[in-house]
PASEBA-1860 file (N, C-alpha, C; in nm, 3 decimals):
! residues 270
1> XXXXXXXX> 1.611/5.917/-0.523/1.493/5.845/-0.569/1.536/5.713/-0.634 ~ 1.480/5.642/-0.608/1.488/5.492/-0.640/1.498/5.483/-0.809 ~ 1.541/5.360/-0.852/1.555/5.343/-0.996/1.413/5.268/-1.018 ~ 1.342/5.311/-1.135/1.232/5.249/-1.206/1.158/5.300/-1.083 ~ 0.951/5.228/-1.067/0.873/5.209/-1.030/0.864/5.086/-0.925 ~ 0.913/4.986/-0.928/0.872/4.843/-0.882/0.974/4.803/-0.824 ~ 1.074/4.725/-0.813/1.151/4.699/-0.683/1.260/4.844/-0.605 ~ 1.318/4.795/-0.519/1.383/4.886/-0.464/1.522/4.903/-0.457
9> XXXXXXXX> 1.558/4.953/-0.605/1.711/4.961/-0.610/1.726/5.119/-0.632 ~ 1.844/5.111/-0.489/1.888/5.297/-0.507/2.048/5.273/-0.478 ~ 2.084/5.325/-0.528/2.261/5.359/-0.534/2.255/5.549/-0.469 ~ 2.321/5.540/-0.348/2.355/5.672/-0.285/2.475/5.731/-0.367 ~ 2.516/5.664/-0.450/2.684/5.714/-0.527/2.626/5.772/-0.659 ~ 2.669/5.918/-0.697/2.613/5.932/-0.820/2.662/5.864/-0.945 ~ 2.805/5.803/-0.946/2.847/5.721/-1.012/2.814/5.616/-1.056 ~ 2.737/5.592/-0.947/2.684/5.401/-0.956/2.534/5.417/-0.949
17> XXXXXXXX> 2.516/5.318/-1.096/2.369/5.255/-1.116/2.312/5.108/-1.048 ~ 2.197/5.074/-0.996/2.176/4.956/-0.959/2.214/4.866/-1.110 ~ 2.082/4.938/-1.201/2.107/4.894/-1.302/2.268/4.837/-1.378 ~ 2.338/4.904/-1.371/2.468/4.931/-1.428/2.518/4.767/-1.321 ~ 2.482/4.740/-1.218/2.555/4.617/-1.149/2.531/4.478/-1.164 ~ 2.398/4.461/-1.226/2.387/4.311/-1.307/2.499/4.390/-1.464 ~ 2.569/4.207/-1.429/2.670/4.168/-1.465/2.590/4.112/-1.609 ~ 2.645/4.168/-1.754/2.586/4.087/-1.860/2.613/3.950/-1.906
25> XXXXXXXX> 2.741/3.945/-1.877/2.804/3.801/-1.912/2.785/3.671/-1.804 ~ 2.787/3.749/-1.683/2.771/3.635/-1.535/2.592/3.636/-1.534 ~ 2.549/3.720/-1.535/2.369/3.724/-1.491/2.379/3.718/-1.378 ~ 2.461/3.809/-1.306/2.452/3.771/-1.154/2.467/3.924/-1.150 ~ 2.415/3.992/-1.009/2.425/4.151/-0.998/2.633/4.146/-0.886 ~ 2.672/4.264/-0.907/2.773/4.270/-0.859/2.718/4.298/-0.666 ~ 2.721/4.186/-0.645/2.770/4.181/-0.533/2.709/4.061/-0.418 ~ 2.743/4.059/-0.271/2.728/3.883/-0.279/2.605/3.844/-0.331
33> XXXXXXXX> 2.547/3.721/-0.412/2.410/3.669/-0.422/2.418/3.562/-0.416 ~ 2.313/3.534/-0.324/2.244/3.473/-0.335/2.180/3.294/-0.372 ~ 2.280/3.229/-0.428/2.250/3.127/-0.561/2.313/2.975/-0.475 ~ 2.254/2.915/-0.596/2.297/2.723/-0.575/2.354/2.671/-0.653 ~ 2.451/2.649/-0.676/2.546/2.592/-0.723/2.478/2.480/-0.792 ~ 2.541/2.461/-0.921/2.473/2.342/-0.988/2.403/2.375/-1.158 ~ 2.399/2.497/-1.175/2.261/2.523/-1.296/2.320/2.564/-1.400 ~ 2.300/2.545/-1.519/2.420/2.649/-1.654/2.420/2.732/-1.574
41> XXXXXXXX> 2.546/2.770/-1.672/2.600/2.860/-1.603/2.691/2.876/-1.404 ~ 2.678/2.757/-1.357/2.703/2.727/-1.240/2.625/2.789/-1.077 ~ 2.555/2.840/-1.150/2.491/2.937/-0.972/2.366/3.009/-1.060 ~ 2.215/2.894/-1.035/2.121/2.972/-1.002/2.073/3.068/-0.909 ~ 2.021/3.213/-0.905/2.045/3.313/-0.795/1.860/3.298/-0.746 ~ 1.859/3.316/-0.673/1.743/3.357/-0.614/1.674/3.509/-0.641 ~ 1.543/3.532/-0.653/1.515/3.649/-0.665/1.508/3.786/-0.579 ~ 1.585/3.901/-0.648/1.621/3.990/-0.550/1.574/4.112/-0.552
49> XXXXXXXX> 1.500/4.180/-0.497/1.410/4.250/-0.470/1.425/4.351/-0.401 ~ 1.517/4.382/-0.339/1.616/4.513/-0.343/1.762/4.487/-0.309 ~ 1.757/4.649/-0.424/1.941/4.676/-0.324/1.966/4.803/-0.297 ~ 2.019/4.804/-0.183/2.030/4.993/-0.152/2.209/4.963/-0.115 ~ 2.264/5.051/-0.216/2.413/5.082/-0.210/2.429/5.167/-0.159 ~ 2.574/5.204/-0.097/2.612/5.355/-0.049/2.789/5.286/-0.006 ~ 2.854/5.440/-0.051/2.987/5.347/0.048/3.059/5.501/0.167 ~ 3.123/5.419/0.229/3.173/5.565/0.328/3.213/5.655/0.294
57> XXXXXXXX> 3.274/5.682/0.147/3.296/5.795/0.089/3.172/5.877/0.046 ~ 3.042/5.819/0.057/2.954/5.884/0.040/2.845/5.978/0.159 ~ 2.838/5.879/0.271/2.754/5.898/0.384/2.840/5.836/0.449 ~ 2.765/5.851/0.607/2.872/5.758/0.724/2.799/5.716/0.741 ~ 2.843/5.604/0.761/2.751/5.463/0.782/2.809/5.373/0.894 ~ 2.734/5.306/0.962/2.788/5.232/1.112/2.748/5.043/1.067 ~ 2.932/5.056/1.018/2.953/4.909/0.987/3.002/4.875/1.133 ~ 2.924/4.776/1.161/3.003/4.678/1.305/3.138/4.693/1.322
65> XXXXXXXX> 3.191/4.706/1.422/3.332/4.716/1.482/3.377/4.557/1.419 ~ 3.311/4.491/1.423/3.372/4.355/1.476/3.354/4.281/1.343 ~ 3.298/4.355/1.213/3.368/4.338/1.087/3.448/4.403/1.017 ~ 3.431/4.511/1.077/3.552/4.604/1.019/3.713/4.531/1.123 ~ 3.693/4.490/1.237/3.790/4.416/1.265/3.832/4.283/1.214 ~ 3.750/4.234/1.129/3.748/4.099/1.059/3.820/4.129/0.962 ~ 3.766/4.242/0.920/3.856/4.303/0.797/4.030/4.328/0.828 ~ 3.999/4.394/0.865/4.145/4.447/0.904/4.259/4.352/0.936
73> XXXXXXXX> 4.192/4.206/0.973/4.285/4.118/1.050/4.334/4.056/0.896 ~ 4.280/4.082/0.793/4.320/4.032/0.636/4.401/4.109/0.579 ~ 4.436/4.176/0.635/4.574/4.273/0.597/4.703/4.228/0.658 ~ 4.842/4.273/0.618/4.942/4.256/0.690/4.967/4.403/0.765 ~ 5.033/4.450/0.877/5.043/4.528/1.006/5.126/4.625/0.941 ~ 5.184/4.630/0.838/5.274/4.743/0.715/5.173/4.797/0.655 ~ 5.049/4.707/0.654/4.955/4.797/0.533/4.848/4.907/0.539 ~ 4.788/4.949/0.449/4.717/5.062/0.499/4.614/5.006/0.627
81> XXXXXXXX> 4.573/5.046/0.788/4.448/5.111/0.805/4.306/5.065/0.701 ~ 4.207/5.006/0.800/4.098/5.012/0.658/4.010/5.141/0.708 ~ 4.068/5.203/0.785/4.013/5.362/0.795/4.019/5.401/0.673 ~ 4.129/5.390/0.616/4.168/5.459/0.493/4.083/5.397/0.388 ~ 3.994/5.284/0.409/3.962/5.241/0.277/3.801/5.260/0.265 ~ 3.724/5.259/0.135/3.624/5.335/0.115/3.561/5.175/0.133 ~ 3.417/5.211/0.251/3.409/5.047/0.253/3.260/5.051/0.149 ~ 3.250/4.963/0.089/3.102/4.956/-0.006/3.000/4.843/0.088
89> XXXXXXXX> 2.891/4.941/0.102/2.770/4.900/0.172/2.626/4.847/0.077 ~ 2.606/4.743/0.115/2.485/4.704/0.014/2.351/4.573/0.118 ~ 2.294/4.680/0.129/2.150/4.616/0.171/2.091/4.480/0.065 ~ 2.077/4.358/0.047/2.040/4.285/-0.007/1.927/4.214/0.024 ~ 1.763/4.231/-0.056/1.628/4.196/0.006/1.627/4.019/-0.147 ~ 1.629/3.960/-0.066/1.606/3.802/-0.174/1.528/3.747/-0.159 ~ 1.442/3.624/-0.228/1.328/3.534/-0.213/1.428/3.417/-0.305 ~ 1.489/3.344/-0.200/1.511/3.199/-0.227/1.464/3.052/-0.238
97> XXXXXXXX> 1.343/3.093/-0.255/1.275/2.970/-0.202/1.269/2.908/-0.321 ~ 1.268/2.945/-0.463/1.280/2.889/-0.577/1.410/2.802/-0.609 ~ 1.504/2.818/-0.536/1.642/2.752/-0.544/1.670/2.672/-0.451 ~ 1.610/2.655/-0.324/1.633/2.582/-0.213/1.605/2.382/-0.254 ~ 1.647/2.319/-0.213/1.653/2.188/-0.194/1.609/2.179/-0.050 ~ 1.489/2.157/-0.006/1.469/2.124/0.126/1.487/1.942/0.186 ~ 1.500/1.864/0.073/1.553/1.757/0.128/1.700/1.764/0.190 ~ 1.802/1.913/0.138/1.931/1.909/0.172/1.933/2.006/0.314
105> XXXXXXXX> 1.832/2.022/0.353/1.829/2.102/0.472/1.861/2.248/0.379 ~ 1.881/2.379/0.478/1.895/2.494/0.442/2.042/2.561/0.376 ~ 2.074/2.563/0.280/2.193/2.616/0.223/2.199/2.643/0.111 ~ 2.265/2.787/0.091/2.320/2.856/-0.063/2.426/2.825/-0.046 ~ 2.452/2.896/-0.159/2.610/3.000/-0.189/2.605/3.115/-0.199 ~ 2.676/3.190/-0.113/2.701/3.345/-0.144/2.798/3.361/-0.258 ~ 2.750/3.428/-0.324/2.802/3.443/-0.462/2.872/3.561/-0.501 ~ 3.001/3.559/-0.542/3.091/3.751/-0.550/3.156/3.709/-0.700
113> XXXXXXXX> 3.132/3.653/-0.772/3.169/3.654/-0.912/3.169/3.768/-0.944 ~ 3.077/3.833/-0.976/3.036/3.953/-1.078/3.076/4.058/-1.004 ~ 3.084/4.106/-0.852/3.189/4.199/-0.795/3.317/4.166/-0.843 ~ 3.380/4.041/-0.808/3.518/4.042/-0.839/3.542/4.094/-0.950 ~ 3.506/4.034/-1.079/3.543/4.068/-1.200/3.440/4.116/-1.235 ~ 3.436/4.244/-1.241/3.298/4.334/-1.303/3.317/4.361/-1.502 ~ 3.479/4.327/-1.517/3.535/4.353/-1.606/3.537/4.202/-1.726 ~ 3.448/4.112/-1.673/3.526/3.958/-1.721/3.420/3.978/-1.830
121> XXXXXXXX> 3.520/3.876/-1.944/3.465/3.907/-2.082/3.423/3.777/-2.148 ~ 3.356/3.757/-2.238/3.321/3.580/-2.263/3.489/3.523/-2.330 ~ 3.496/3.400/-2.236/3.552/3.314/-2.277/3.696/3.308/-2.166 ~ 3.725/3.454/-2.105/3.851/3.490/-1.993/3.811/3.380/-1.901 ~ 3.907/3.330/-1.888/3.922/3.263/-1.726/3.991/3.397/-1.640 ~ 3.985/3.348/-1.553/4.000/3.424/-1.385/3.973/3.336/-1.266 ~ 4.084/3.373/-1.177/4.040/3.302/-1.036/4.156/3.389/-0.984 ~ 4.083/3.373/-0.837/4.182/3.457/-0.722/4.109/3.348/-0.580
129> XXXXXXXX> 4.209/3.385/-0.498/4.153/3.328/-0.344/4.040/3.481/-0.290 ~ 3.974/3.482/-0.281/3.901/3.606/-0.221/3.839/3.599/-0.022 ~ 3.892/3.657/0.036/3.867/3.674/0.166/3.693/3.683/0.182 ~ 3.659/3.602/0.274/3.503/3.610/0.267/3.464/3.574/0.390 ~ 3.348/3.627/0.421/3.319/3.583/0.574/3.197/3.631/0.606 ~ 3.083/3.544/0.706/2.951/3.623/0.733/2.953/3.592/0.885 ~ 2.822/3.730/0.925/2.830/3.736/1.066/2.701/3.784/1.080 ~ 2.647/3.700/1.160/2.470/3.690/1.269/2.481/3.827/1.338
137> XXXXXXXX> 2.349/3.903/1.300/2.263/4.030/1.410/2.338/3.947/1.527 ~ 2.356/4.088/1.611/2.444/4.085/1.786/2.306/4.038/1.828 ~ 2.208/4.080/1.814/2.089/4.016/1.894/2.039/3.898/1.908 ~ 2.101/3.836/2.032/2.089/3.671/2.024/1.952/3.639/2.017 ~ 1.843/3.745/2.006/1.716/3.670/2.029/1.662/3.659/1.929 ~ 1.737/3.710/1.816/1.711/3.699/1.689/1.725/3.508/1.640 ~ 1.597/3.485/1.526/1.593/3.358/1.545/1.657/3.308/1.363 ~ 1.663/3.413/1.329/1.679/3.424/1.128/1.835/3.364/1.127
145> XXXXXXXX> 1.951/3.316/1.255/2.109/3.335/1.197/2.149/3.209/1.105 ~ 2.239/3.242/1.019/2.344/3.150/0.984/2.403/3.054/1.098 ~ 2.455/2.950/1.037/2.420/2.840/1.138/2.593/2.782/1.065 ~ 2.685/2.727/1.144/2.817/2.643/1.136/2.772/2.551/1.122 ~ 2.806/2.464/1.015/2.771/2.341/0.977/2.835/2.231/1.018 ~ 2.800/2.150/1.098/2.968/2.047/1.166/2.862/1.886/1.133 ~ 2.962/1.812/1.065/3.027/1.870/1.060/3.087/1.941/0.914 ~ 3.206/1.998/0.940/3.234/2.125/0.780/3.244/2.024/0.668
153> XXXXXXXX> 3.187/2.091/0.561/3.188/2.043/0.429/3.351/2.031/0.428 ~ 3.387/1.890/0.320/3.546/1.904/0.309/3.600/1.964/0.204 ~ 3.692/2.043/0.216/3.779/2.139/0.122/3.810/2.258/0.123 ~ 3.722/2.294/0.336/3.698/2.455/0.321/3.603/2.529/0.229 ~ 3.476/2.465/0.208/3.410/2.519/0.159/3.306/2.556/0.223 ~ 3.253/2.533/0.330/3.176/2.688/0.392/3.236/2.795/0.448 ~ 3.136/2.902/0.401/3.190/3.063/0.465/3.215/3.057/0.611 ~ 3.377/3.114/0.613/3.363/3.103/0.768/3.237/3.216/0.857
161> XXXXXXXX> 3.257/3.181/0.966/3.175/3.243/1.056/3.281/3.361/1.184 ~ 3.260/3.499/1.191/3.324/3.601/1.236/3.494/3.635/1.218 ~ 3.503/3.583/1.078/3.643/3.629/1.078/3.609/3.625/0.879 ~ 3.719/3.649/0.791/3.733/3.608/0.672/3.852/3.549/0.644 ~ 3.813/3.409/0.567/3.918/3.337/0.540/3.899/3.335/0.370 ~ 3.985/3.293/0.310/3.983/3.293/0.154/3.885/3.196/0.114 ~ 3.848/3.195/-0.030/3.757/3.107/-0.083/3.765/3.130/-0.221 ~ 3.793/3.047/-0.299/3.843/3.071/-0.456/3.752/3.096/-0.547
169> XXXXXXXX> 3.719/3.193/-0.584/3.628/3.267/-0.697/3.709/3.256/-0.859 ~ 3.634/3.162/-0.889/3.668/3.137/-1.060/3.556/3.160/-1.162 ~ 3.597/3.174/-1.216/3.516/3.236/-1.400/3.594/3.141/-1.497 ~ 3.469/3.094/-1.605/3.545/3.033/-1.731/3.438/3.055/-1.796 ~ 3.480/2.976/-1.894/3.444/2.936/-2.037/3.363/2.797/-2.012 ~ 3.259/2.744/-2.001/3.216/2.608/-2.034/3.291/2.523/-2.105 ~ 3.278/2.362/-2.077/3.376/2.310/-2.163/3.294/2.283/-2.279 ~ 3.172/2.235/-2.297/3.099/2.260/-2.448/3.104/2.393/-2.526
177> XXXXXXXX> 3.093/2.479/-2.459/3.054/2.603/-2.555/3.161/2.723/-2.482 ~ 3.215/2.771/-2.587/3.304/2.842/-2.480/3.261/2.996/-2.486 ~ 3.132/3.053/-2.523/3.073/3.165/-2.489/2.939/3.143/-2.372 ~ 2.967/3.026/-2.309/2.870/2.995/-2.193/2.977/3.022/-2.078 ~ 2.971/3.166/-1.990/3.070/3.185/-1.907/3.000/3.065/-1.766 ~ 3.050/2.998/-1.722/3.056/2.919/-1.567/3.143/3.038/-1.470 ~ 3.082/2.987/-1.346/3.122/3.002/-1.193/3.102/2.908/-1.110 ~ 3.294/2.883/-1.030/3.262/2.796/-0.973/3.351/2.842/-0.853
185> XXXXXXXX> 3.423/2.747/-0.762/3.399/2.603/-0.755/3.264/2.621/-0.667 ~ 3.182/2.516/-0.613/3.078/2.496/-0.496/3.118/2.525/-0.372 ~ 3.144/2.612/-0.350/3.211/2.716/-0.210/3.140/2.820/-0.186 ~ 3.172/2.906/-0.059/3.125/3.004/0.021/2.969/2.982/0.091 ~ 3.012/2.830/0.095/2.814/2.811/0.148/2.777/2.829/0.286 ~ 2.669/2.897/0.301/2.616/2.941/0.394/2.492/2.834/0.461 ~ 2.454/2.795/0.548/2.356/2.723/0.658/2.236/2.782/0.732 ~ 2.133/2.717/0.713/2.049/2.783/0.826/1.909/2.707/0.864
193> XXXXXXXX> 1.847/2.723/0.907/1.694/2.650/0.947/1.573/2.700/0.849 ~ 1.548/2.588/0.757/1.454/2.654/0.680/1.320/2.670/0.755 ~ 1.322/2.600/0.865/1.175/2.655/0.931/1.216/2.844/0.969 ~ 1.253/2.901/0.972/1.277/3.025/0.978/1.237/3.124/0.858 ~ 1.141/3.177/0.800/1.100/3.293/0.694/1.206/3.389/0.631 ~ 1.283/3.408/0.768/1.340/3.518/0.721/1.505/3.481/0.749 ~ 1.617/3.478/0.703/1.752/3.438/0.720/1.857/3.581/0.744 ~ 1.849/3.670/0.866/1.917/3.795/0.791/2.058/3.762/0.871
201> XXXXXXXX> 2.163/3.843/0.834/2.308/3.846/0.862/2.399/3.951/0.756 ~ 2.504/3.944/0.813/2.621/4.053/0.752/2.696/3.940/0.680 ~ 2.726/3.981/0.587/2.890/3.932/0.492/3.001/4.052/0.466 ~ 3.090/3.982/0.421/3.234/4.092/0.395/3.312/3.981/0.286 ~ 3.333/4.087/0.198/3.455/4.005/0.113/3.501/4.135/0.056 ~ 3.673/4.103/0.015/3.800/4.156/0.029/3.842/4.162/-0.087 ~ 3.853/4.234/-0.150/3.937/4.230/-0.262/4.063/4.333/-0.307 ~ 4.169/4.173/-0.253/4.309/4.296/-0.231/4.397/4.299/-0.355
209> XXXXXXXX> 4.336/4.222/-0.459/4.429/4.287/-0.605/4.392/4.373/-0.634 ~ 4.315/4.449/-0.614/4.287/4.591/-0.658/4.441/4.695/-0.630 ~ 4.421/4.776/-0.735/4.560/4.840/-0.659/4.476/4.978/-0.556 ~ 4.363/5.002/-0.507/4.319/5.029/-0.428/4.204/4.924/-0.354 ~ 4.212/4.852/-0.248/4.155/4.743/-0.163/4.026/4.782/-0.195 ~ 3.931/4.656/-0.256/3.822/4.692/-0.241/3.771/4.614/-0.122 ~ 3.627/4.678/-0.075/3.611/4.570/0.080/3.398/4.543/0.089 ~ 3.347/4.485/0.043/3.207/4.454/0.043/3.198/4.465/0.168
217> XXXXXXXX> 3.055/4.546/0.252/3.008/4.477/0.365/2.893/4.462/0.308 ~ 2.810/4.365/0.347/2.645/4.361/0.275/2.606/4.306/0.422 ~ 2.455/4.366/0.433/2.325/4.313/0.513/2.219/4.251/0.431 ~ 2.238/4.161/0.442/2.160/4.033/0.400/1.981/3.992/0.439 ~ 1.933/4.022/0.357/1.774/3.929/0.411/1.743/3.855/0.367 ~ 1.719/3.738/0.359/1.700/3.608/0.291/1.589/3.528/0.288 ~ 1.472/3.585/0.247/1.358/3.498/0.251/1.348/3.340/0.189 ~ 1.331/3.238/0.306/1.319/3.125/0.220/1.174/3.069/0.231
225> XXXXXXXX> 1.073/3.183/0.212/0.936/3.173/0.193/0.881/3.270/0.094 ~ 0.799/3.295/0.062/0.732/3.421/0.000/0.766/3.525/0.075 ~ 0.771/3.654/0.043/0.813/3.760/0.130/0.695/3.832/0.193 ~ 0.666/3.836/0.294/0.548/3.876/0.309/0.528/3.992/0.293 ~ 0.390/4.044/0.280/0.283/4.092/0.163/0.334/4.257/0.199 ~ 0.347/4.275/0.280/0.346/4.422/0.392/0.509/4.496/0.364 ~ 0.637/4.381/0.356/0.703/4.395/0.329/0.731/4.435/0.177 ~ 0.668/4.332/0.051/0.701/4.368/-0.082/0.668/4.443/-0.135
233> XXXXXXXX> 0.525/4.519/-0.069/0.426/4.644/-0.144/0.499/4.744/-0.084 ~ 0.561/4.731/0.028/0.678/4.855/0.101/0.820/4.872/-0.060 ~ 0.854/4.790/-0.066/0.946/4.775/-0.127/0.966/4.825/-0.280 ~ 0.804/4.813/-0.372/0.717/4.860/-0.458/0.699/4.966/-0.475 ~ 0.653/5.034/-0.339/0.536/5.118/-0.327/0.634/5.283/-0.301 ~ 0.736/5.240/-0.200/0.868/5.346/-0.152/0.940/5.381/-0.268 ~ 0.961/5.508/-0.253/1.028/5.595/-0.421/1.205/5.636/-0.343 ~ 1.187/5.662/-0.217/1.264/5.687/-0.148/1.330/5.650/-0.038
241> XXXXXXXX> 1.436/5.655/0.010/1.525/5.603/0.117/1.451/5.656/0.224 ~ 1.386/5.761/0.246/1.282/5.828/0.323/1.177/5.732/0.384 ~ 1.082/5.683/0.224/0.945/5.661/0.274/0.946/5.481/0.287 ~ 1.079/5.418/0.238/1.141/5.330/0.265/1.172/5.258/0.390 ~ 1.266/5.389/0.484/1.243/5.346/0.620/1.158/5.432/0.703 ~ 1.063/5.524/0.695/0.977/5.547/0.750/0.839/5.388/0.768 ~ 0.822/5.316/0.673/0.761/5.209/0.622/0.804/5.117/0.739 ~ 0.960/5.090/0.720/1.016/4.964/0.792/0.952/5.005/0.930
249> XXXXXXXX> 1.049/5.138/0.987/0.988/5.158/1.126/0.821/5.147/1.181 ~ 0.770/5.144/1.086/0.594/5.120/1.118/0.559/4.976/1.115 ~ 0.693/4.924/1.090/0.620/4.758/1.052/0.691/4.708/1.203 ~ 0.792/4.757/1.274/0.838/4.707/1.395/0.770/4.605/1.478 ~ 0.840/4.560/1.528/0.789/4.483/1.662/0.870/4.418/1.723 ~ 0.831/4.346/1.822/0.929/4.346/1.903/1.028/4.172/1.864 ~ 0.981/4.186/1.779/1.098/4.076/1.697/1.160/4.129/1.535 ~ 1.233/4.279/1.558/1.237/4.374/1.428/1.365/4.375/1.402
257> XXXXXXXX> 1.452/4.260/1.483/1.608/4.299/1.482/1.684/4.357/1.353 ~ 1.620/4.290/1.266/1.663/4.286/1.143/1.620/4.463/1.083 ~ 1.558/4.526/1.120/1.509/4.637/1.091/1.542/4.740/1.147 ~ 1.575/4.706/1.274/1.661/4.791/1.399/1.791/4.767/1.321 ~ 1.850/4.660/1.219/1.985/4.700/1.205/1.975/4.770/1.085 ~ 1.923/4.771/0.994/1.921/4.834/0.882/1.921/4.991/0.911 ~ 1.815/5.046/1.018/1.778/5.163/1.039/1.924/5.222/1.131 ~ 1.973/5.129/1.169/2.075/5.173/1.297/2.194/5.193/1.192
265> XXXXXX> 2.180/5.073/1.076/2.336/5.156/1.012/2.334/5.318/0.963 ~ 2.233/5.383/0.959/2.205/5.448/0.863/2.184/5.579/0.994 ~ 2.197/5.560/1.121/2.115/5.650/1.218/2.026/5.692/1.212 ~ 1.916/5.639/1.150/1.794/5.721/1.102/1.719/5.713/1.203 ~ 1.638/5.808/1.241/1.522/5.784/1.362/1.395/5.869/1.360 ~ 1.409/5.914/1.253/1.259/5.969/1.206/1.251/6.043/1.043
END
C-alpha cells in the first residue's frame, strides 16, 4: 500500500521509505530528478508526483538488455557480472513545466546528488565522476524521446545517449553561507521538444565507490504541461500497485508506449 493518501509513492523494499528518500540537506529526493540548474541551492526540481521503487533483490523486474548492457560496459572484464548486482528500479511521474525556460528550447538536468551521497552533511564537500546515461522507449513511434543536442554543449555536459559515460556530481557549502549546501556543476542535461506533453525515457547511473556497486535504472515521465486530469486523480486516487496499474491499462491507447513499458517491466497483465 502506498505511503500517505495523495501522491503515489510505494517502495516494494521493506527497508526503504519513499518518505525516508527526500534528502534533508539537498531537498532533492534520492534519485535522478528532475531540476534546472541555476536556483539556491543550484537545481530547482520540478514537481514529482510519483515514485514506485523496487530493486531485483526484491521482485524480478525486466530492465532492458541494452541497459543492463550499458551498464556492464562500465565495468572492467575482472569485475563482478552485474548479474550479481542488485539493480534499483524507480518509476519517476514529474510536472516540469514550472522550471522550464521555453525561450531555451526543451532541457533539464537529471539530477543524482542526493542518491550519490545520501549520507552528505551541511558544509562536506564531495565530488566523484558518476557514470550516467539515458535511453528512448524501443518504440520508434513513440513521439515523448530525448533528443542529442548537436551541436553538444562544451565540456561534456549532456547525458550521453545509449551508453554511460561519467559526469561529475559535486556537493558543497555555498560561498556566502556555508550551511547553504549547493549542487553542481550544470551537467547531465537532457533535450527534447517542448511541443510534446509528455517526455518519457530510461536513465542509469553507476555508482562504483560503493564497496558494493550501486546501479540506478529509472523510467522517467516528464510532463512539460499540466499532467492530465485522468492521469493525476489515477495517481491520488490508487492505494495500490494493483489498482495503480489496473487504472494505467484502462487509460491505453494506441499511443500508450509509455504504459506498455511500465506494465511490461513489471509483467503484469491483469
Amino acid at each position: 500500500k502506498k505511503e500517505g493518501s495523495a501522491n503515489f509513492y510505494l517502495s516494494l523494499s521493506e527497508d526503504v521509505k519513499v518518505c525516508d528518500m527526500m534528502s534533508p540537506i539537498l531537498a532533492l529526493y534520492q534519485c535522478g530528478v528532475p531540476a534546472r540548474y541555476g536556483g539556491e541551492g543550484g537545481y530547482p526540481s520540478g514537481e514529482i508526483t510519483a515514485i514506485l521503487r523496487a530493486t531485483t533483490s526484491d521482485i524480478d523486474l525486466n530492465i532492458p538488455e541494452r541497459i543492463k548492457t550499458a551498464v556492464a560496459a562500465c565495468f572492467a572484464t575482472n569485475e563482478s557480472s552485474t548479474n550479481e548486482f542488485a539493480f534499483e528500479y524507480i518509476w519517476c511521474v514529474s510536472q516540469i513545466s514550472d522550471i522550464l525556460k521555453p525561450k531555451d528550447g526543451g532541457s533539464v538536468n537529471l539530477v543524482h546528488h542526493a542518491w550519490m551521497y545520501k549520507d552528505i552533511q551541511p558544509g562536506q564537500r564531495r565530488q566523484c565522476q558518476m557514470p550516467m546515461g539515458v535511453f528512448n522507449i524501443a518504440d520508434n513511434k513513440w513521439a515523448g524521446k530525448v533528443e542529442v543536442k548537436k551541436p553538444a554543449s562544451k565540456g561534456a555536459r549532456d547525458a550521453s545517449h545509449d551508453k554511460c559515460t561519467p559526469q561529475r556530481v559535486s556537493v558543497h557549502a555555498a560561498k556566502r553561507n556555508k550551511w547553504v549546501m549547493c549542487c553542481s556543476p550544470n551537467n547531465a542535461k537532457i533535450y527534447f521538444d517542448l511541443r510534446n506533453p509528455l517526455i518519457a525515457f530510461w536513465s542509469a547511473a553507476i555508482d562504483r565507490d560503493s564497496e558494493q556497486p550501486r546501479i540506478l535504472v529509472q523510467f522517467n515521465w516528464m510532463y512539460t504541461k499540466k499532467i492530465p486530469a485522468s492521469i493525476y486523480s489515477l495517481l491520488q486516487k490508487a492505494s495500490t500497485i494493483k489498482e495503480l496499474f489496473d487504472g494505467m491499462k484502462a487509460q491505453k491507447t494506441n499511443e500508450s508506449a509509455h504504459i506498455d513499458e511500465l506494465l511490461n517491466t513489471f509483467s503484469y497483465e491483469s
